[in-house]
PDB file of the backbone (N, CA, C, O) and the ligand in Angstrom, with CONECT records:
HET     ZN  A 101       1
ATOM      1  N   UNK A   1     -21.582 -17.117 -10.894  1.00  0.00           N
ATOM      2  CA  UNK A   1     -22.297 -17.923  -9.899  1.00  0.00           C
ATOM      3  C   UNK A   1     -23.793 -17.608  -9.987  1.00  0.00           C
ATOM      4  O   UNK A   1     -24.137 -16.441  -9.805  1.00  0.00           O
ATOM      5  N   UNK A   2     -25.008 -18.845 -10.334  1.00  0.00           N
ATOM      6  CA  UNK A   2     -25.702 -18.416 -10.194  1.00  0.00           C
ATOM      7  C   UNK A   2     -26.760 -18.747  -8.972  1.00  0.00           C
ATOM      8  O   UNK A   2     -26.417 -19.788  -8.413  1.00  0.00           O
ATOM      9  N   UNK A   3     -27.749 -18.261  -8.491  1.00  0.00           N
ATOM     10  CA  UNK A   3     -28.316 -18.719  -7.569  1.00  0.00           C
ATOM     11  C   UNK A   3     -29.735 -18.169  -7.451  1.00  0.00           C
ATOM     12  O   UNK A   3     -30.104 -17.003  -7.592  1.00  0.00           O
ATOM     13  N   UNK A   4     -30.581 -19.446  -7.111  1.00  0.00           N
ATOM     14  CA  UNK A   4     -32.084 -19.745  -7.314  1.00  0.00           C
ATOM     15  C   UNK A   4     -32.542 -18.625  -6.007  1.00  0.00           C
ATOM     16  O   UNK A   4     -32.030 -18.101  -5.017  1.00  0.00           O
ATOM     17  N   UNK A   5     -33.877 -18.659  -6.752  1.00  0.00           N
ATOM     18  CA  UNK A   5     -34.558 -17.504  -5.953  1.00  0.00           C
ATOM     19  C   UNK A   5     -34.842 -18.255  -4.374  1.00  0.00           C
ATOM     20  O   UNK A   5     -34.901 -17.585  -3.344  1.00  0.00           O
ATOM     21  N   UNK A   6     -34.984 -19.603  -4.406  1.00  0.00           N
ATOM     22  CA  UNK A   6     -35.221 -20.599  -3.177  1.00  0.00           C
ATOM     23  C   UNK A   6     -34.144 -20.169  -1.991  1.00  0.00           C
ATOM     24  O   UNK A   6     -33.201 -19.475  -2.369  1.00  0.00           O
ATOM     25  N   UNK A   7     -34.187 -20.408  -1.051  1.00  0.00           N
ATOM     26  CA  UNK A   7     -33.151 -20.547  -0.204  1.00  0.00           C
ATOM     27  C   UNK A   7     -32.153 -20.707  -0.361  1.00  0.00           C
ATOM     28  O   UNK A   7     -31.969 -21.296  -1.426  1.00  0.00           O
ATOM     29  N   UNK A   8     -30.866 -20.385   0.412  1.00  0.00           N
ATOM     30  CA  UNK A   8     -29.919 -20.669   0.499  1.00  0.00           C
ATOM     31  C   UNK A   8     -29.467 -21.768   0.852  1.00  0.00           C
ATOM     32  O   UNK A   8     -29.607 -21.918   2.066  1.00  0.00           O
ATOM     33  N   UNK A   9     -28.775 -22.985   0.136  1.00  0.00           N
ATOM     34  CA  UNK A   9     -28.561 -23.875   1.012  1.00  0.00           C
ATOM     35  C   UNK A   9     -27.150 -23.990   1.388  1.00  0.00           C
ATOM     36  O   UNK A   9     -26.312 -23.506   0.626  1.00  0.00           O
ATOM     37  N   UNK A  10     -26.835 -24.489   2.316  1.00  0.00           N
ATOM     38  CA  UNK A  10     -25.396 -24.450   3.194  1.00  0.00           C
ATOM     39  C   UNK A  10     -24.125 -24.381   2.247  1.00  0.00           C
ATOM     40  O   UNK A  10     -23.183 -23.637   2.519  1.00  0.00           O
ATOM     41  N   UNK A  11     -24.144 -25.358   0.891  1.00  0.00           N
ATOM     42  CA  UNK A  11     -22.742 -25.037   0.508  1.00  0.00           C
ATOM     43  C   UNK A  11     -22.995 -23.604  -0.801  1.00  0.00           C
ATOM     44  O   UNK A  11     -22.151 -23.110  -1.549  1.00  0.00           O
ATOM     45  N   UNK A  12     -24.270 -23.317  -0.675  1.00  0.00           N
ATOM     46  CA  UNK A  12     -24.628 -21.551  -1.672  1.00  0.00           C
ATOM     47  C   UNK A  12     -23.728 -21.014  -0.695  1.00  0.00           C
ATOM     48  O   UNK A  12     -22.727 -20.351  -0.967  1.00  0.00           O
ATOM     49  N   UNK A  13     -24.321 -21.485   1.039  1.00  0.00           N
ATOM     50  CA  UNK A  13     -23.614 -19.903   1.753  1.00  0.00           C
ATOM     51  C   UNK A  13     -22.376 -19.590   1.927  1.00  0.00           C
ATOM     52  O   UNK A  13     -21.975 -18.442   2.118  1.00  0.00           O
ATOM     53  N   UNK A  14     -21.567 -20.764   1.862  1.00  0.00           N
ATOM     54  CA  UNK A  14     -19.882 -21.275   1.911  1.00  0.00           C
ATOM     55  C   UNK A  14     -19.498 -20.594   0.834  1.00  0.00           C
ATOM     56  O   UNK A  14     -18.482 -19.917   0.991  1.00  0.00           O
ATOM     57  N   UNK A  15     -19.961 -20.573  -0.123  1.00  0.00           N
ATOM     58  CA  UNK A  15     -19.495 -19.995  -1.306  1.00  0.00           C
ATOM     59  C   UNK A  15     -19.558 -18.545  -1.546  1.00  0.00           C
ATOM     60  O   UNK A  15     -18.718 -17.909  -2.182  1.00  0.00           O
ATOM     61  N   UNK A  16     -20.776 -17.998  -0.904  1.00  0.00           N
ATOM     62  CA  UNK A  16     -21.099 -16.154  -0.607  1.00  0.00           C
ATOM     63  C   UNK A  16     -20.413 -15.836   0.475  1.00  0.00           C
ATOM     64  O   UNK A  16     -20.666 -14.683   0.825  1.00  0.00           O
ATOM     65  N   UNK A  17     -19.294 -16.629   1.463  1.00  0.00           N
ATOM     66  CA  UNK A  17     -19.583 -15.999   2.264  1.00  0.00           C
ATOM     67  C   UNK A  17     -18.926 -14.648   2.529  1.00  0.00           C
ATOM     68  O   UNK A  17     -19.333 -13.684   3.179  1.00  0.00           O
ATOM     69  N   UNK A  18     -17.712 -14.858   1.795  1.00  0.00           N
ATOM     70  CA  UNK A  18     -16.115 -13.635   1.454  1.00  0.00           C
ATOM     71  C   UNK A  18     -17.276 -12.282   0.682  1.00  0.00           C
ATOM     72  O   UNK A  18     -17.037 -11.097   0.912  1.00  0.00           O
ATOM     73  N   UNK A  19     -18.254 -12.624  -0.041  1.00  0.00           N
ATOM     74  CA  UNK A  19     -18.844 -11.451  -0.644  1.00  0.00           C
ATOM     75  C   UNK A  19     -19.764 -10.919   0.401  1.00  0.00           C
ATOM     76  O   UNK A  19     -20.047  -9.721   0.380  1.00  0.00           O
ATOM     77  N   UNK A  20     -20.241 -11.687   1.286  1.00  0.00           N
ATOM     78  CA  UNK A  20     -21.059 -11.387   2.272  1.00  0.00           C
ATOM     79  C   UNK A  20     -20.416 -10.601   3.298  1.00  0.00           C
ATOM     80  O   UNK A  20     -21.247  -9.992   3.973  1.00  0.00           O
ATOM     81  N   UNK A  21     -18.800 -10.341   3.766  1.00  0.00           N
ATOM     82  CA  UNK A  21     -18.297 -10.346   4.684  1.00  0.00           C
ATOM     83  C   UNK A  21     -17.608  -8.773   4.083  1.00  0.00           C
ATOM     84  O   UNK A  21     -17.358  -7.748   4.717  1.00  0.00           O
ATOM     85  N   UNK A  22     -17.455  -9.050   2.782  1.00  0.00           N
ATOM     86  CA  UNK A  22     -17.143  -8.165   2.050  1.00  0.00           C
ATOM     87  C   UNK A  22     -18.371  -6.852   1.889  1.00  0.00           C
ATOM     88  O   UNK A  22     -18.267  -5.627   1.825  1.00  0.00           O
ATOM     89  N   UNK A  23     -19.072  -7.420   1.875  1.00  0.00           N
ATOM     90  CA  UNK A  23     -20.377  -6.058   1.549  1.00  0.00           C
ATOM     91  C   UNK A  23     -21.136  -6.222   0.307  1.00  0.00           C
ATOM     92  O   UNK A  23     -22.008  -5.555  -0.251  1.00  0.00           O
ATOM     93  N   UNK A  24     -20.422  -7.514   0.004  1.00  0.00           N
ATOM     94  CA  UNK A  24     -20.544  -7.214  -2.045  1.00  0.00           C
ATOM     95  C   UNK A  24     -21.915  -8.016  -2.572  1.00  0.00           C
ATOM     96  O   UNK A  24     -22.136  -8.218  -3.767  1.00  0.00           O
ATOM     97  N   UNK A  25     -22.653  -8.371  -1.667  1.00  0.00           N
ATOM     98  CA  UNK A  25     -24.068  -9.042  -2.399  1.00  0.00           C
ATOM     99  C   UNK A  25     -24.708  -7.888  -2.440  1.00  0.00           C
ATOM    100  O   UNK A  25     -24.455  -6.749  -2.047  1.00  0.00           O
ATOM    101  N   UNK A  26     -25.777  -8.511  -3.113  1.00  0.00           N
ATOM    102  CA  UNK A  26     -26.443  -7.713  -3.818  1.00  0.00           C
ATOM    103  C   UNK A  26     -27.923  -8.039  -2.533  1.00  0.00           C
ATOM    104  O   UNK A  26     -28.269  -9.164  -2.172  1.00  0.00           O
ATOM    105  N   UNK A  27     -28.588  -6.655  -2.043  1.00  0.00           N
ATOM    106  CA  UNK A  27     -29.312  -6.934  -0.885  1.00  0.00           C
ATOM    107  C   UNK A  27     -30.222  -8.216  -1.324  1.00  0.00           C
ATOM    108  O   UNK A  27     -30.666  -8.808  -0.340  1.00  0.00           O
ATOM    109  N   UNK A  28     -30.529  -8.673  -2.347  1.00  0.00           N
ATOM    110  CA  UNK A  28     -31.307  -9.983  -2.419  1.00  0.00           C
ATOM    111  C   UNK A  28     -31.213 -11.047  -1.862  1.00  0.00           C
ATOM    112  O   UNK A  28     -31.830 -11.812  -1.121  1.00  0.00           O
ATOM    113  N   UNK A  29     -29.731 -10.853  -2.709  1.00  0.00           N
ATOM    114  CA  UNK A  29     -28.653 -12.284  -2.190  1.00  0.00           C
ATOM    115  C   UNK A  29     -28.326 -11.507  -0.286  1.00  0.00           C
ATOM    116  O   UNK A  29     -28.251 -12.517   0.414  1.00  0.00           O
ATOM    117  N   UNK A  30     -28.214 -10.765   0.263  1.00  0.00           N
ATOM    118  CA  UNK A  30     -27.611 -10.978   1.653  1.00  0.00           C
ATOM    119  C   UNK A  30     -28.859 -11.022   2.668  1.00  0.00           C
ATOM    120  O   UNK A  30     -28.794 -11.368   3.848  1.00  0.00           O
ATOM    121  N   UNK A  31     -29.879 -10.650   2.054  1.00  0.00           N
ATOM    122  CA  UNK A  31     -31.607 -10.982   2.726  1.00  0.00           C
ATOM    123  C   UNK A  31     -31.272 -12.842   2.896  1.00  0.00           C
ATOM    124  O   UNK A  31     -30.971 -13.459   3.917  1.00  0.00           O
ATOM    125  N   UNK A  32     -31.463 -13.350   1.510  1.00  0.00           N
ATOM    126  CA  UNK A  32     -31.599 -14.895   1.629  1.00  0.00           C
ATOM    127  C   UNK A  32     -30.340 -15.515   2.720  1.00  0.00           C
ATOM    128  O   UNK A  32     -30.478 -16.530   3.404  1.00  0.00           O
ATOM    129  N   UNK A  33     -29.363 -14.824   2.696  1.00  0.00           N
ATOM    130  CA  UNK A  33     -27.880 -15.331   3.414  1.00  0.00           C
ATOM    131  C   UNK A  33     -28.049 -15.148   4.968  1.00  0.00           C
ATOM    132  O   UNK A  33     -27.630 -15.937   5.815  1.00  0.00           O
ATOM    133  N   UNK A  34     -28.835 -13.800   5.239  1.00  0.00           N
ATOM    134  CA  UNK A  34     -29.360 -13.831   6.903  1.00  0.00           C
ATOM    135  C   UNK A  34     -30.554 -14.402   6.967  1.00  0.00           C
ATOM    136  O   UNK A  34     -30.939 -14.568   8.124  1.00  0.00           O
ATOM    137  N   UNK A  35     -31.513 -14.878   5.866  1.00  0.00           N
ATOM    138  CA  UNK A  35     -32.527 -15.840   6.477  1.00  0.00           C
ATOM    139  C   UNK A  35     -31.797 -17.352   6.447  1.00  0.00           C
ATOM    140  O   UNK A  35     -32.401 -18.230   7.064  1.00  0.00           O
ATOM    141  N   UNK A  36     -30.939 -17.608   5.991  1.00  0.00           N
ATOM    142  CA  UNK A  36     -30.394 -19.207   6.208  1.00  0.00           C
ATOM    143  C   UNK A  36     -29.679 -19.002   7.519  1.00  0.00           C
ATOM    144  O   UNK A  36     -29.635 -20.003   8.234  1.00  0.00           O
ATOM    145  N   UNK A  37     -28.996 -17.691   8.067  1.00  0.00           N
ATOM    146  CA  UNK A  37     -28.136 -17.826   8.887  1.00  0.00           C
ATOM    147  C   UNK A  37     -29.002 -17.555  10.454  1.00  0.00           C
ATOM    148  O   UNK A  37     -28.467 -17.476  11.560  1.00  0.00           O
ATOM    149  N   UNK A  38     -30.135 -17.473  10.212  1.00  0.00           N
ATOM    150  CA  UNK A  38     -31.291 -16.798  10.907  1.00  0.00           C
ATOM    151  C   UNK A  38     -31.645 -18.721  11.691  1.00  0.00           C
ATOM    152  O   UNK A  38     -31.894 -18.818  12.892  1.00  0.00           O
ATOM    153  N   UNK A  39     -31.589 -20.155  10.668  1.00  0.00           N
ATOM    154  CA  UNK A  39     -32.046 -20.867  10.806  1.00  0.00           C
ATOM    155  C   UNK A  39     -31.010 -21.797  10.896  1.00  0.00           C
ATOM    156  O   UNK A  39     -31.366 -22.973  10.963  1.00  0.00           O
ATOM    157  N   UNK A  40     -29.469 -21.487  10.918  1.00  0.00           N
ATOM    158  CA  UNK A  40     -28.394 -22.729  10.739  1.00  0.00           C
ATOM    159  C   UNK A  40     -27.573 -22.478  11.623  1.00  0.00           C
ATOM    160  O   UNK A  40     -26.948 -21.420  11.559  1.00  0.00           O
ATOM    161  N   UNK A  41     -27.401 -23.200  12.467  1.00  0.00           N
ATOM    162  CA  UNK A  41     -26.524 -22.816  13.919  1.00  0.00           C
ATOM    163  C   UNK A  41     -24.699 -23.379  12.467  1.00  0.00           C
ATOM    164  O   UNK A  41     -23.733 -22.659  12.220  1.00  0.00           O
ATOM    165  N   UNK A  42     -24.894 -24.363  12.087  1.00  0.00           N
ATOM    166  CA  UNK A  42     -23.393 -24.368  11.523  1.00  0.00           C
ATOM    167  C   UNK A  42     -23.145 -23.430  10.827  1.00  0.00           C
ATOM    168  O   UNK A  42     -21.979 -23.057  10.963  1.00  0.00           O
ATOM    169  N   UNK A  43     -23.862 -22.729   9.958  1.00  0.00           N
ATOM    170  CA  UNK A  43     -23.384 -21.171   9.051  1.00  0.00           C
ATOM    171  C   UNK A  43     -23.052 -20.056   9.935  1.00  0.00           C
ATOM    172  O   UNK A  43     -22.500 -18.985   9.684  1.00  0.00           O
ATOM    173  N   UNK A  44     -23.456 -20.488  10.903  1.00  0.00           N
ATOM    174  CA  UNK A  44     -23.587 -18.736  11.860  1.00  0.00           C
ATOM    175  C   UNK A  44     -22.255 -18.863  12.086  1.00  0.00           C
ATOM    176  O   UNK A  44     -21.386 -18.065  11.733  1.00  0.00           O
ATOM    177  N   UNK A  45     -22.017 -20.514  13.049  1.00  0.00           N
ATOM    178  CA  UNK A  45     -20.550 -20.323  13.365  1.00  0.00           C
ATOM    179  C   UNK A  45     -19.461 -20.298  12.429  1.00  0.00           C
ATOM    180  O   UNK A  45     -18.329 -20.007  12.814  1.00  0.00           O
ATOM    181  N   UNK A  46     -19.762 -20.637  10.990  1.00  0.00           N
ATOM    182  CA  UNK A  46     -18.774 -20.744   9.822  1.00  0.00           C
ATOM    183  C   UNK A  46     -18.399 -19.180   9.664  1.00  0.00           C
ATOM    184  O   UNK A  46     -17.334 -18.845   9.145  1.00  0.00           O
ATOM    185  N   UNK A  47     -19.111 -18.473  10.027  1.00  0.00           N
ATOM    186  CA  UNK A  47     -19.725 -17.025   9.168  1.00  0.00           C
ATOM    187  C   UNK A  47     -18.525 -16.293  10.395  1.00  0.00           C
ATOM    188  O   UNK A  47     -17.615 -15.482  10.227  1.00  0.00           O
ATOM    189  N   UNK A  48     -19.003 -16.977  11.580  1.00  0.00           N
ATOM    190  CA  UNK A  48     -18.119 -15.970  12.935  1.00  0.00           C
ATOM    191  C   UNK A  48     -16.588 -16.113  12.831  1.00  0.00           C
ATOM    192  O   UNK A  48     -15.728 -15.265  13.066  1.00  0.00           O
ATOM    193  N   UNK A  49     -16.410 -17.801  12.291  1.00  0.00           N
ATOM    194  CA  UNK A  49     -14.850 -18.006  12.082  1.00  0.00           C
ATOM    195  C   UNK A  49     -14.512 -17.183  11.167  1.00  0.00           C
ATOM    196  O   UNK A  49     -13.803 -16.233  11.498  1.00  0.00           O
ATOM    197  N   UNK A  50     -14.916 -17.324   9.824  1.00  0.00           N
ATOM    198  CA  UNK A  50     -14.542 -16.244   8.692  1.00  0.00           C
ATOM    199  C   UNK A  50     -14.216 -15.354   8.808  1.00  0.00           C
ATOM    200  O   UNK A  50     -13.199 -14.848   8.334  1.00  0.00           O
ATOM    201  N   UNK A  51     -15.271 -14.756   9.714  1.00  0.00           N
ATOM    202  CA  UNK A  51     -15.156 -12.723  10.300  1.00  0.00           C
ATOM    203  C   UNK A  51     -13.859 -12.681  10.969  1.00  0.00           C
ATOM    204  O   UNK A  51     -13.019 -11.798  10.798  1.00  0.00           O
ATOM    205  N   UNK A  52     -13.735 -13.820  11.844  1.00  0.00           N
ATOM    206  CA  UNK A  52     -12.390 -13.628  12.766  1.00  0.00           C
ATOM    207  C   UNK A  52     -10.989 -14.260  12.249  1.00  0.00           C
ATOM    208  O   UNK A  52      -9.902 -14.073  12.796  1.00  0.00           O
ATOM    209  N   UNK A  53     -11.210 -15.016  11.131  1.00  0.00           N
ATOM    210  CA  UNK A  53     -10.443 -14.595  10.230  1.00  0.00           C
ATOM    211  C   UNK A  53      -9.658 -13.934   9.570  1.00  0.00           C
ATOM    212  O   UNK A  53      -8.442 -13.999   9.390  1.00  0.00           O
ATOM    213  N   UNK A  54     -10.820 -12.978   9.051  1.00  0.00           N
ATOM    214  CA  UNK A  54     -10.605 -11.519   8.201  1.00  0.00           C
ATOM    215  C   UNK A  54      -9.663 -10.817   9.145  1.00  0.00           C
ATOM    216  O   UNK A  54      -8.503 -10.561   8.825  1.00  0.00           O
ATOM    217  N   UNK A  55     -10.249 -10.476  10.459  1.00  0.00           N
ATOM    218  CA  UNK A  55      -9.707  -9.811  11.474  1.00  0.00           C
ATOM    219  C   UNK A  55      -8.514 -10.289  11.868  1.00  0.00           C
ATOM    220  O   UNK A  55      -7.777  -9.413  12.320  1.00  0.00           O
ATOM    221  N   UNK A  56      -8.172 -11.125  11.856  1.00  0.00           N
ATOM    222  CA  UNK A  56      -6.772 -11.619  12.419  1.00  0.00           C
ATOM    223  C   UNK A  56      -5.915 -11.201  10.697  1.00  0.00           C
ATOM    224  O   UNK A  56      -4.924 -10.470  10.700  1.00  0.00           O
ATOM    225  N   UNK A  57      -6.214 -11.510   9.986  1.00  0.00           N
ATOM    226  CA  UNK A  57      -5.213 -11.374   8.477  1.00  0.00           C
ATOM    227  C   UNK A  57      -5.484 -10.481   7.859  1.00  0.00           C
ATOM    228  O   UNK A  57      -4.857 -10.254   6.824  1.00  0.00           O
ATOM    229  N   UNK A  58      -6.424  -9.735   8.240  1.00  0.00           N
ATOM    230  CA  UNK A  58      -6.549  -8.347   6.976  1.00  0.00           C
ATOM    231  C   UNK A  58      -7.509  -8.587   5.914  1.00  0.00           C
ATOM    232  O   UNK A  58      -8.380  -7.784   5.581  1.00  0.00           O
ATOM    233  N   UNK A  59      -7.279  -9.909   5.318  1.00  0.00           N
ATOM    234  CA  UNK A  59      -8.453  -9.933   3.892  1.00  0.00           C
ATOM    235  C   UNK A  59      -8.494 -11.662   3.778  1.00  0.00           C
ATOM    236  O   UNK A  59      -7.846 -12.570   4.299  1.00  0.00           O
ATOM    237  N   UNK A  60      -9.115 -11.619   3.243  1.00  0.00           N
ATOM    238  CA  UNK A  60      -9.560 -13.001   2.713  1.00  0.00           C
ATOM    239  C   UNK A  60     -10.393 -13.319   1.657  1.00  0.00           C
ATOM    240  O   UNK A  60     -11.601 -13.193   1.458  1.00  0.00           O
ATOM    241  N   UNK A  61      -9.164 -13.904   0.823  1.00  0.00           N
ATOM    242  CA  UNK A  61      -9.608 -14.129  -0.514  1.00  0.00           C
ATOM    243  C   UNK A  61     -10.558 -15.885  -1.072  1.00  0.00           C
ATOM    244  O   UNK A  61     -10.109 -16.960  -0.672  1.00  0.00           O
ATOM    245  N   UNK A  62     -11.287 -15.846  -1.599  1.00  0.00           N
ATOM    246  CA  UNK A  62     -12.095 -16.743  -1.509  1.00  0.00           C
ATOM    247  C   UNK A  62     -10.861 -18.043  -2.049  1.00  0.00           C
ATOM    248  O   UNK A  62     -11.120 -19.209  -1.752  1.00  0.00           O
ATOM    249  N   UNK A  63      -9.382 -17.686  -2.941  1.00  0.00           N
ATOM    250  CA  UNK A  63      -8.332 -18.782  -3.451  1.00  0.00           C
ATOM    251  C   UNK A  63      -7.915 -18.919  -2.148  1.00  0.00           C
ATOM    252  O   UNK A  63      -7.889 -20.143  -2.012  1.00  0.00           O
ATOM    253  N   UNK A  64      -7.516 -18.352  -0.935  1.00  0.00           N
ATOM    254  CA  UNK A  64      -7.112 -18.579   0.168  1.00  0.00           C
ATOM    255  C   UNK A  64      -7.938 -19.752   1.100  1.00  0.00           C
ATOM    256  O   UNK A  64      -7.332 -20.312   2.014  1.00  0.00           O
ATOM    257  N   UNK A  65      -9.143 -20.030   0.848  1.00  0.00           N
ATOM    258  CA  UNK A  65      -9.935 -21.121   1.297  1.00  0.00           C
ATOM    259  C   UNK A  65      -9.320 -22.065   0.473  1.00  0.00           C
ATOM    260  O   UNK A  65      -9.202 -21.737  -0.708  1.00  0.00           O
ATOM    261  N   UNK A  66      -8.784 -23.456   0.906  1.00  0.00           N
ATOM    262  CA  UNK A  66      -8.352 -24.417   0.520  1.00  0.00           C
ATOM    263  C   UNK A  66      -9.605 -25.366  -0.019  1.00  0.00           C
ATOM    264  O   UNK A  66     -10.776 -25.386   0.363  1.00  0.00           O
ATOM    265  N   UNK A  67      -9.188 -25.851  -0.657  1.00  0.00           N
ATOM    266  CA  UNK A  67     -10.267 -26.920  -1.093  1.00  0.00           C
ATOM    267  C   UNK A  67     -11.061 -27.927   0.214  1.00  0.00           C
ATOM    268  O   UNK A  67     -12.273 -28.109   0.325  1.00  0.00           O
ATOM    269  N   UNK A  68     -10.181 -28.375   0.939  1.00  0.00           N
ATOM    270  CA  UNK A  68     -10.019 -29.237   1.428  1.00  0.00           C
ATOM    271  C   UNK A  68     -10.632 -28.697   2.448  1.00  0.00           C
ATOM    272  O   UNK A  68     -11.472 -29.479   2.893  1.00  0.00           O
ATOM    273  N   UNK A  69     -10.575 -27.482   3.144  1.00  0.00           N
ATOM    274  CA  UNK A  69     -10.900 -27.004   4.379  1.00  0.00           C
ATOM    275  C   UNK A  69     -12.702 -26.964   4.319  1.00  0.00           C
ATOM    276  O   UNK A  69     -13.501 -27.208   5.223  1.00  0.00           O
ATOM    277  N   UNK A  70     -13.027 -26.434   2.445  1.00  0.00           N
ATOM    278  CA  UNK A  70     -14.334 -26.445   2.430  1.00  0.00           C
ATOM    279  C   UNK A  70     -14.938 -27.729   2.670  1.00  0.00           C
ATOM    280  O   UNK A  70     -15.930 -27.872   3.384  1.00  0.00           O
ATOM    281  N   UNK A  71     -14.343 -28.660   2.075  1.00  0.00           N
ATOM    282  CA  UNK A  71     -15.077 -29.942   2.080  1.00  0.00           C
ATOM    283  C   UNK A  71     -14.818 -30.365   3.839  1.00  0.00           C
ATOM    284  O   UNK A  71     -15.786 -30.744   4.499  1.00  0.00           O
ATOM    285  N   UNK A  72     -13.635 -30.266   4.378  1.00  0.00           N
ATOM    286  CA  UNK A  72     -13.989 -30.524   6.064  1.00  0.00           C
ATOM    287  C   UNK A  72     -15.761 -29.634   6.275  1.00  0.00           C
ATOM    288  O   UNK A  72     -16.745 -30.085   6.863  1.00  0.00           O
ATOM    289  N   UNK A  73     -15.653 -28.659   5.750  1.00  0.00           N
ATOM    290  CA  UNK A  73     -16.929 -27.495   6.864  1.00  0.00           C
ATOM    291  C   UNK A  73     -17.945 -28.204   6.244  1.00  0.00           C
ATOM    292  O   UNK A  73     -18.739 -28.781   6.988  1.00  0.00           O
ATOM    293  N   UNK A  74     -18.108 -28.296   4.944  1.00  0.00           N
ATOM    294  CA  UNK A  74     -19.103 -28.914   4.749  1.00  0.00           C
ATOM    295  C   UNK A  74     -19.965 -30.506   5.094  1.00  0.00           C
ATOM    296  O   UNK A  74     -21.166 -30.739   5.236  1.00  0.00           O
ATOM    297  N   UNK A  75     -18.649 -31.490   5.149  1.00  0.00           N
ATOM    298  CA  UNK A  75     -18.649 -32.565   6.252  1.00  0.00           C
ATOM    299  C   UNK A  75     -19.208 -32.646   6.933  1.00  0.00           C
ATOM    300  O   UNK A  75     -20.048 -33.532   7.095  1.00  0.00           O
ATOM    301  N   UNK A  76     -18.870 -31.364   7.906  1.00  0.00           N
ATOM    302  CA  UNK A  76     -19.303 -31.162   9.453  1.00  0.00           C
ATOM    303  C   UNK A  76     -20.800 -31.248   9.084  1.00  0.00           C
ATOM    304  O   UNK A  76     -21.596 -32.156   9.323  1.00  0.00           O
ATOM    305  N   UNK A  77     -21.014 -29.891   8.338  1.00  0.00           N
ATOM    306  CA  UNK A  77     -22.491 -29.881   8.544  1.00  0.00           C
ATOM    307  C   UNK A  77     -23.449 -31.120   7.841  1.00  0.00           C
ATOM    308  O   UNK A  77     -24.671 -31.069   7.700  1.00  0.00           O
ATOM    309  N   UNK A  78     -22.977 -31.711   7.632  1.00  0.00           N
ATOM    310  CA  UNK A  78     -23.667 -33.083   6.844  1.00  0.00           C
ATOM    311  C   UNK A  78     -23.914 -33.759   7.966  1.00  0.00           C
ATOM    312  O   UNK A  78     -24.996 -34.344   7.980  1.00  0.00           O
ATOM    313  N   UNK A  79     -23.064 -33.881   9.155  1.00  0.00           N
ATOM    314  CA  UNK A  79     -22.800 -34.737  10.386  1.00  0.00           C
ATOM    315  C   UNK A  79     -23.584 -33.956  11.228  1.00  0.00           C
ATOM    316  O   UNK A  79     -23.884 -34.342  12.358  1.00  0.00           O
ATOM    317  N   UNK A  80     -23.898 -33.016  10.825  1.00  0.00           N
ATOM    318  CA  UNK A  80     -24.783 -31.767  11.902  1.00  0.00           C
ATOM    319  C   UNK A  80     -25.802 -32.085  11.440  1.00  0.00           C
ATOM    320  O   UNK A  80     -26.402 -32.934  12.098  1.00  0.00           O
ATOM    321  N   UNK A  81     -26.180 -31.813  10.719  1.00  0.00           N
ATOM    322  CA  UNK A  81     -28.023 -32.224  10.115  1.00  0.00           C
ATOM    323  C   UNK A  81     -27.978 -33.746  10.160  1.00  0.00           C
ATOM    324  O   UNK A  81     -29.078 -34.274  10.327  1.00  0.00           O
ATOM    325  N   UNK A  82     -27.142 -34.393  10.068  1.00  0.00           N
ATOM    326  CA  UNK A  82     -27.552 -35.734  10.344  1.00  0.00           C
ATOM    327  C   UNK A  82     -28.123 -36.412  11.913  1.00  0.00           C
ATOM    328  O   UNK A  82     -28.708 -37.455  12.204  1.00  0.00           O
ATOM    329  N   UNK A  83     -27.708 -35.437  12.573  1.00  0.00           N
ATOM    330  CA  UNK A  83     -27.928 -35.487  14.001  1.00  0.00           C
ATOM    331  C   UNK A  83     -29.247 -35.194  14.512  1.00  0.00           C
ATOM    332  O   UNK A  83     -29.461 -35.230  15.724  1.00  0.00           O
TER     333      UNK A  83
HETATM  334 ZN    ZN A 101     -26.307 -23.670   6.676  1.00  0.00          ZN2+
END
């Protein structure tokens, strides 16, 4: 995965977010991930479901995100910034 020195944009953070939750970025990448989450009311709450997630099941593997579920979250936030 690679990713531009620019911002994070919403479906970068969907995609970091199991490594983010995990511990596993690299402080570059989790600087840019709390300045997007610093500015996106839909990542924060994507980020809180995830966590409570984890917590309810133990782990969460990024194959355990369905395809389908990403493209709903991402939806949303299309319908969110469209607003
Ligand atoms: Zn976002």
């Amino acid at each position: 995965m690679t990713i531009g020195l620019a911002h994070l944009n919403c479906r970068e953070l969907v995609e970091l977010v199991t490594a983010y939750l995990e511990g596993d970025l690299s402080s570059g990448e989790r600087k840019r991930f709390d300045v997007h989450l610093s500015a996106c009311d839909g990542c924060t709450m994507y980020v809180e479901q995830m966590r409570r997630t984890i917590e309810l099941t133990g782990t969460l593997r990024l194959e355990d995100v369905s395809r389908e579920a990403e493209e709903a979250l991402l939806g949303a936030f299309r319908d969110w910034k469209a607003q």
